[in-house]
C-alpha positions in Angstrom: 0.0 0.0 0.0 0.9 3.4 -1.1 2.7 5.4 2.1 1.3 8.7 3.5 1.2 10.7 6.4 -1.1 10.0 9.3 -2.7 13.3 8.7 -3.1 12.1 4.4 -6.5 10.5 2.9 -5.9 7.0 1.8 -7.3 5.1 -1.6 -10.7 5.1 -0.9 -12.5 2.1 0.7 -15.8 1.7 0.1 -18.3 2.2 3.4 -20.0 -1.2 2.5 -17.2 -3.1 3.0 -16.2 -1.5 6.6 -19.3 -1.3 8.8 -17.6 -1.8 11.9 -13.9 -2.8 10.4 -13.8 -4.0 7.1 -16.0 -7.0 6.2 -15.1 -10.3 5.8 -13.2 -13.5 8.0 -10.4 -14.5 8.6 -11.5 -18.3 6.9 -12.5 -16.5 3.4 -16.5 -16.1 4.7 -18.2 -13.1 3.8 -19.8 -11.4 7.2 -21.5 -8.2 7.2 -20.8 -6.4 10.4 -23.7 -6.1 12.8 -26.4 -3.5 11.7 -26.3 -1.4 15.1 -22.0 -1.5 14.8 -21.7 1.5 12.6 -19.3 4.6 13.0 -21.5 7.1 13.1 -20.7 8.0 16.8 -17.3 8.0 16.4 -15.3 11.5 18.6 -13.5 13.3 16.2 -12.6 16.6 18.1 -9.1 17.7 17.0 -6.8 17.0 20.3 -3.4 17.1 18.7 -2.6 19.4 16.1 -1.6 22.7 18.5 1.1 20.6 19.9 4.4 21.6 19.0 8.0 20.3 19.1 9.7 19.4 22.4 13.7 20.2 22.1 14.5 17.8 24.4 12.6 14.9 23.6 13.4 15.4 19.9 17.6 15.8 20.8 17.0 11.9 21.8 16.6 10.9 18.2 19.5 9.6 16.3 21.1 12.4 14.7 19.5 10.7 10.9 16.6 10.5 12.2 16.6 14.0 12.7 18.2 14.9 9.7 15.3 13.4 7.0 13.0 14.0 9.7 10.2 11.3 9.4 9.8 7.4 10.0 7.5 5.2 8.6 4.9 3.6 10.8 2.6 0.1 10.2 -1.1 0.9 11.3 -3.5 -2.2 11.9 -6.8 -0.8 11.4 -8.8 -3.2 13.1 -11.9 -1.5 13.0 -12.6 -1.6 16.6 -12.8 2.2 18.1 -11.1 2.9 20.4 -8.1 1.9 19.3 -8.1 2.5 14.8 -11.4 2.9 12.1 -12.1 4.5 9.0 -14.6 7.0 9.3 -18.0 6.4 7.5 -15.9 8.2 4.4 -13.8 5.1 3.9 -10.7 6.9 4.2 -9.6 8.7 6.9 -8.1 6.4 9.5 -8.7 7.8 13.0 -8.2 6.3 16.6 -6.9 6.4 20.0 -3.6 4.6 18.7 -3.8 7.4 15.5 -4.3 10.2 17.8 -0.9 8.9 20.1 1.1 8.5 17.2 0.3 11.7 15.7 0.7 13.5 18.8 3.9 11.8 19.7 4.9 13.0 15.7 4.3 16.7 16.9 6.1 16.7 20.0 8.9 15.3 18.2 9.3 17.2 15.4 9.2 14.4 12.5 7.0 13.1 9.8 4.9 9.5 10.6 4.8 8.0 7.4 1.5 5.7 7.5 0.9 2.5 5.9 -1.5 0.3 6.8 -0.8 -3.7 7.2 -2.1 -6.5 8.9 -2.1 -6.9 12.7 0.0 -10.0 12.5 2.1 -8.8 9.8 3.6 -6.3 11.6 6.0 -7.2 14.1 7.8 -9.3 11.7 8.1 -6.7 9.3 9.9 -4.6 12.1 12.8 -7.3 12.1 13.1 -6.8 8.3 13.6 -3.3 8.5 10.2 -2.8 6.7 8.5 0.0 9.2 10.7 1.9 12.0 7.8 0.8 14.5 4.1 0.2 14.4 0.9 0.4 16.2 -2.2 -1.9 16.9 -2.9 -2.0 20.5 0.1 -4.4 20.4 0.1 -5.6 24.6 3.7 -5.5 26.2 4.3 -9.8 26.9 7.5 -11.4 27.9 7.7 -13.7 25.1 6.9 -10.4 22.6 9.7 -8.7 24.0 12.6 -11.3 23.3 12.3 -9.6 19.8 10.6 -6.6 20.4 11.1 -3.3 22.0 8.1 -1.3 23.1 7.2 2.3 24.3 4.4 2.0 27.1 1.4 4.9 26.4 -2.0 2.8 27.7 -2.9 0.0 29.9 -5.9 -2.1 28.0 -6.0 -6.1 28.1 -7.7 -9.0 28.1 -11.3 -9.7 28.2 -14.9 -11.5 27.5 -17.8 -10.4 26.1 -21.1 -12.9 25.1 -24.7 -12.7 23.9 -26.9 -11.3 26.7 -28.4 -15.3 27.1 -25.4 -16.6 28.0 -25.3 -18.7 30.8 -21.6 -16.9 31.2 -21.5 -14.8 34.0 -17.7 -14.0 34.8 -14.7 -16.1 33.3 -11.5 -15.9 36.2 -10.2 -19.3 34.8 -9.9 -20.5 31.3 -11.8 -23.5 32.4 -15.0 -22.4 32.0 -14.6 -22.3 28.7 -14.5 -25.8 28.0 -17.0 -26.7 25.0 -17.1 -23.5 24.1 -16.3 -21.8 20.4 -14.3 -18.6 21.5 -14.0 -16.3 18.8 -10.7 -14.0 18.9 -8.2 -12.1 16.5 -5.7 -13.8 14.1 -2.3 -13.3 15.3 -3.2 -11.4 18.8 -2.5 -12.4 22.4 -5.9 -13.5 22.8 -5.2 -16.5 20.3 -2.0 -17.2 22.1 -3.1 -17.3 25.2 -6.2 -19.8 24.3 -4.0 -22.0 22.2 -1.2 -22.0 25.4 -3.9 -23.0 27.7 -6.0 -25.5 25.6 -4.9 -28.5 27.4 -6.1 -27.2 30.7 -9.9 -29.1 29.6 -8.6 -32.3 28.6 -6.6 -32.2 32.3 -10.1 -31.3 33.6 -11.6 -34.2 32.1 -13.7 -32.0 29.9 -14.2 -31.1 26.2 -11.5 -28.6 24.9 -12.8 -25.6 23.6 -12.3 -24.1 20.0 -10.9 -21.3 19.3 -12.2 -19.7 16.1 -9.9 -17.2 14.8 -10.9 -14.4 12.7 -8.4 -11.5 10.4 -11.2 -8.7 11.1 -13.2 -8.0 14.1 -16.6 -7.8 12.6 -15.9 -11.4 11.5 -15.7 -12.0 15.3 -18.8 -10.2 16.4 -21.0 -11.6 13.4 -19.7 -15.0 14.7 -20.9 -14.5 18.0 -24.4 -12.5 16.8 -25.1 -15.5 14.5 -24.3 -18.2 17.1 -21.0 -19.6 15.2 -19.4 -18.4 18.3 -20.1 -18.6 22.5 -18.1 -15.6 23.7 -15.5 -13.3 22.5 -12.0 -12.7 24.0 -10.2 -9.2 23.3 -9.3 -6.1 24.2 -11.0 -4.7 27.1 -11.5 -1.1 25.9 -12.5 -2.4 22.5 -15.3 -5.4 23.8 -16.3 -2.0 26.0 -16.8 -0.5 22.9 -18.5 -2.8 20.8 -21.0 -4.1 23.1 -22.3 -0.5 23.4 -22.7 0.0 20.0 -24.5 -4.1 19.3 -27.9 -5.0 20.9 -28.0 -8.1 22.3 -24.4 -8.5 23.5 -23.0 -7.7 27.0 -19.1 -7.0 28.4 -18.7 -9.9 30.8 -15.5 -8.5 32.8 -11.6 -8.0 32.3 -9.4 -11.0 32.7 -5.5 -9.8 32.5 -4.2 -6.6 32.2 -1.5 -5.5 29.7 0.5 -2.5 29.2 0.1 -1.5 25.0 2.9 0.2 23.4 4.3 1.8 20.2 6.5 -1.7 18.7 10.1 -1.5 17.4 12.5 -4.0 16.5 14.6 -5.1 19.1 17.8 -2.8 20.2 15.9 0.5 18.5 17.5 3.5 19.4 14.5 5.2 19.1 12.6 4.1 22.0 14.3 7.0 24.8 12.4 9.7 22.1 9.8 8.2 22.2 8.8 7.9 25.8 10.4 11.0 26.3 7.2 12.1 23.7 4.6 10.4 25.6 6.0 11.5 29.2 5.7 15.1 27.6 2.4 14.3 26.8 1.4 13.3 30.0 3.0 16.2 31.9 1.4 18.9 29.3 -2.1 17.4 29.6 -2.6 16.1 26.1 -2.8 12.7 27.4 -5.5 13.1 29.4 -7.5 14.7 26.7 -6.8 11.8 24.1 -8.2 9.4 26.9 -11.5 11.3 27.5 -12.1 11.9 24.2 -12.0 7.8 23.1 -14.1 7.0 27.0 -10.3 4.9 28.1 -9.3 6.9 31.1 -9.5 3.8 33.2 -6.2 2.8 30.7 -4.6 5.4 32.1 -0.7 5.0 32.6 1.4 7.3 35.3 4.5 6.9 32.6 5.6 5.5 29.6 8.4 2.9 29.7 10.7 0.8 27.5 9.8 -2.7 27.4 8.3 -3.3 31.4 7.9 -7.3 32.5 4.4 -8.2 31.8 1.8 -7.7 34.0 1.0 -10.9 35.6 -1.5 -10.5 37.7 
């Protein structure tokens, strides 16, 4: 896909095939998003463009860096708000992870170069030198960070959400799964925790569950809406999200927390800029804001750092 800046239009992609996120599954299927997901309530109040450059946050780039001023960033537009959507014009990409990186652009003084790519294309694409970092909502986990590096700006996680008649009431262990078809994201840490964890039944004497893995997320909720699926594990700002916007669905309660950073390939020596950025951005104010404007203040970090342990409570 052709690169731009985060503030540039992109081709145009027709509002039929996004509803929600862009339509289709992960296994080929056609799926229509839900009729009540659409993006007409979507914030779109400008929080970010007044900011300007920060001397000392942008000294901590490497002097090239500085030089050609810009970098080129992978966006995975899931489709889920908060986090990355097209607006209903099928172009302009906007977000709680769009509005950080364009912020973080400002206070540093550079160019973002956008292009948009596949959740579970990107950190690979970071070792090849593809992108100079990218953002998805990508959760800080130990085994991520043997290859990756990560800036810290939110605190989101892991989650469940089901159709209002479920017998589901609050999932603490992975047990209660068992004979269930849990619906999740291709390539997340959803799927890898599921997968990590499916022998847990068959030690329980019970049926395993299936996980049903899906590229786009109104793949996932039209599974769960048409009964393909039992219950949905994701991002706990984004089920918040999308159960708001669907009749007949409920948030069932959070299950891990994880810090979510910008990604880079491992040894970057741009990660002191860039939590220098978002520290600036959380002394100045402009933090705050971007939370309240995308309802995630509960996500709320007191600082950014490189690469923390993960969470494992």
């Amino acid at each position: 896909m052709r690169t731009t800046s985060l503030t540039s239009a992109f081709a145009l992609i027709t509002v039929a095939a996004l509803g929600l996120t862009a339509c289709g599954s992960g296994d080929g299927a056609s799926d229509a998003a839900p009729a009540a997901a659409k993006n007409d309530k979507i914030p779109t109040q400008d929080v970010v463009s007044g900011l300007t450059k920060d001397p000392a946050a942008a000294k901590l780039l490497p002097a090239d860096v500085r030089e050609r001023g810009r970098l080129k960033i992978a966006v995975s537009v899931g489709g889920n708000p908060p986090n990355s959507t097209y607006l209903p014009d099928g172009k302009t990409i906007v977000g709680q992870d769009i509005d950080f990186a364009n912020a973080v652009g400002k206070v540093l003084g550079i160019e973002l170069d956008q292009e948009v790519a596949s959740f579970e294309a990107i950190l690979p694409a970071l070792d090849s030198g593809k992108y100079d970092l990218g953002t998805g909502n990508f959760g800080v986990t130990d085994e991520r960070r043997r290859t990756i590096d990560f800036v810290t700006y939110i605190n989101d996680g892991q989650g469940f959400a089901v159709r209002k008649d479920s017998d589901l009431k609050k999932v603490t262990d992975l047990k209660q799964l068992c004979g269930l078809n849990v619906a999740t994201g291709a390539g997340t840490t959803f799927e890898a925790t599921l997968e990590q964890n499916k022998g847990i039944c068959e030690k329980a004497g019970k049926k395993a569950y299936d996980v049903k893995t899906y590229a786009e997320s109104s793949a996932v909720w039209s599974s769960l809406q048409q009964g393909r699926s039992d219950v949905v594990m994701s991002t706990i700002n984004g089920l918040r999200y999308a159960v708001a916007q669907q009749e007949g669905l409920r948030f069932l309660n959070e299950f891990h927390r994880l810090d979510v950073g910008f990604a880079f390939k491992k040894g970057t020596p741009l990660a002191p800029a860039f939590r220098a950025a978002v520290n600036k951005l959380i002394a100045d104010g402009t933090y705050a804001k971007i939370l309240k404007k995308w309802g995630t203040t509960p996500s709320a970090i007191a600082k950014s750092r490189i690469s923390p342990p993960e969470i494992k409570d």
